[in-house]
N, C-alpha and C positions, 0 to 999 in steps of 0.2 A: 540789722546786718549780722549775718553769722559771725565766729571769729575766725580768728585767722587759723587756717590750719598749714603747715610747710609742708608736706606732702604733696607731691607733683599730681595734678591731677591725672594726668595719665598713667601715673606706676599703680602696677598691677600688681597682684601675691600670685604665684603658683598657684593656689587654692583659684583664683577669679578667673585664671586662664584656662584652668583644668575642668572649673563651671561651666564654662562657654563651649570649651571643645567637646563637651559632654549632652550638649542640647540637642535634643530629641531631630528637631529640624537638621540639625547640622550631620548628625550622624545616619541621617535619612538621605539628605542629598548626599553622602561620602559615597554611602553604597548603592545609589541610583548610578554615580558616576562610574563604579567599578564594576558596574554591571555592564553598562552601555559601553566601557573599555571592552572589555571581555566581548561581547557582541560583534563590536569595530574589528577587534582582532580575530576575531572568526572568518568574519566578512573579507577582510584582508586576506585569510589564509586559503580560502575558496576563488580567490581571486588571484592565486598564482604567489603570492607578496611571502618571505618571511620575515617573522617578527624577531628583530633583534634586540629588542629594550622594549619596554613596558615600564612608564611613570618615571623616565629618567629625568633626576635632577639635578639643576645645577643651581649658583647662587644667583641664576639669571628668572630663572623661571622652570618650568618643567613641560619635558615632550608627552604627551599621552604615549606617543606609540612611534617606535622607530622602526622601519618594513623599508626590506629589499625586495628588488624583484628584477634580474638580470644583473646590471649596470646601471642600476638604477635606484637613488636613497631619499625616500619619503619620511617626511619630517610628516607624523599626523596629528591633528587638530581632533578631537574630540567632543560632541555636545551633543547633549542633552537634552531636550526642550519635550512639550505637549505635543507639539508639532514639527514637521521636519523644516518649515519655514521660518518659525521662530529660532528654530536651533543654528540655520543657515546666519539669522544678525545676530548672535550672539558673539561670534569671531568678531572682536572689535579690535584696530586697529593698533592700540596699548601690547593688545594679548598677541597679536601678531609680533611686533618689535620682539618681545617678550619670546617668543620660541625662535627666533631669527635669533639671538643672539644666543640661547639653549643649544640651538642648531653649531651653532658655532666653537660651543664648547664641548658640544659630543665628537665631533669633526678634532678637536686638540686631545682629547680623550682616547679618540681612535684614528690615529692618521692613515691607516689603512683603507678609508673610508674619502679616504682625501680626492680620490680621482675620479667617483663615482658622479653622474650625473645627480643632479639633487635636486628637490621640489619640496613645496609646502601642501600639503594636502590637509584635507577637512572630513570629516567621515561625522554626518548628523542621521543621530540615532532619535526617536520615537516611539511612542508605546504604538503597538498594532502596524506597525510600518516596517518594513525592509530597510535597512540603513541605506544611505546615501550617499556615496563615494565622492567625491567632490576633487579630484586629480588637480593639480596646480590652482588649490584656493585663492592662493597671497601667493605677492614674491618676496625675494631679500630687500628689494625697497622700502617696504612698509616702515 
C-alpha cells in the first residue's frame, strides 16, 4: 500500500494545467473550431445576418456567434465534425441549456436586444462541404 499522501488528488499546479492546455490535440481542435467559427460567420454574412459577438462568454457557457438579421436575434450553435451529420448530434441537450442560459445573459448585457425575436440556430460545418444553417435548431425549453 502506497503511503498516505494529503494532497487532494484532484489539485493541480499551474505548470499541469498549462501541460494540458498546451497539447498538441487540444490546440488542433482550438483552431479547427476557430476556423469553422470564421466559416459559420461568413456563411451568416452571405446570408443577409450581422454578426454582433463572436465567442461571447458568460459564467454560463459561451455563444459561438451572435447574428442579427432584421428583427431578428440568432443565438448560433457551431460544430464541427468529419461529417455534417456527425456535427448535426453533436448539439446535445446539456450544450443547448448551456447557450439558453448564455442567451440569457447576453439579453441582460444588451437590453436593447430585449424586443428582438430570438432563435437558437446551429450552423454544422465540414471539411469539403458547404456549411449548414440549421434556423431554429433547439428552443428555450431545452
Amino acid at each position: 500500500m502506497p503511503p498516505f499522501d494529503p494532497t487532494p488528488a484532484r489539485s493541480r499546479t499551474r505548470k499541469d494545467v498549462a501541460a494540458k492546455a498546451a497539447a498538441p490535440e487540444r490546440v488542433e481542435a482550438f483552431r479547427v473550431g476557430l476556423s469553422a467559427e470564421s466559416r459559420a460567420a461568413a456563411y451568416l454574412i452571405a446570408k443577409g445576418y450581422r454578426i454582433l459577438a463572436r465567442r461571447f462568454r458568460t459564467p454560463y457557457g459561451e455563444i459561438d456567434i451572435v447574428a442579427k438579421r432584421r428583427n431578428l436575434l440568432a443565438f448560433v450553435e457551431v460544430k464541427a465534425r468529419a461529417t455534417l451529420d456527425d456535427a448535426a448530434y453533436a448539439v446535445t441537450p446539456r450544450q443547448q441549456k448551456r447557450i439558453v442560459d448564455a442567451a440569457n445573459a447576453w439579453l441582460m448585457a444588451h437590453p436593447e436586444h430585449a424586443n428582438f425575436d430570438m432563435r437558437f440556430d446551429a450552423v454544422l460545418v465540414a471539411p469539403r462541404a458547404l456549411p449548414r444553417h440549421l434556423p431554429g435548431a433547439f428552443d428555450a425549453s431545452a
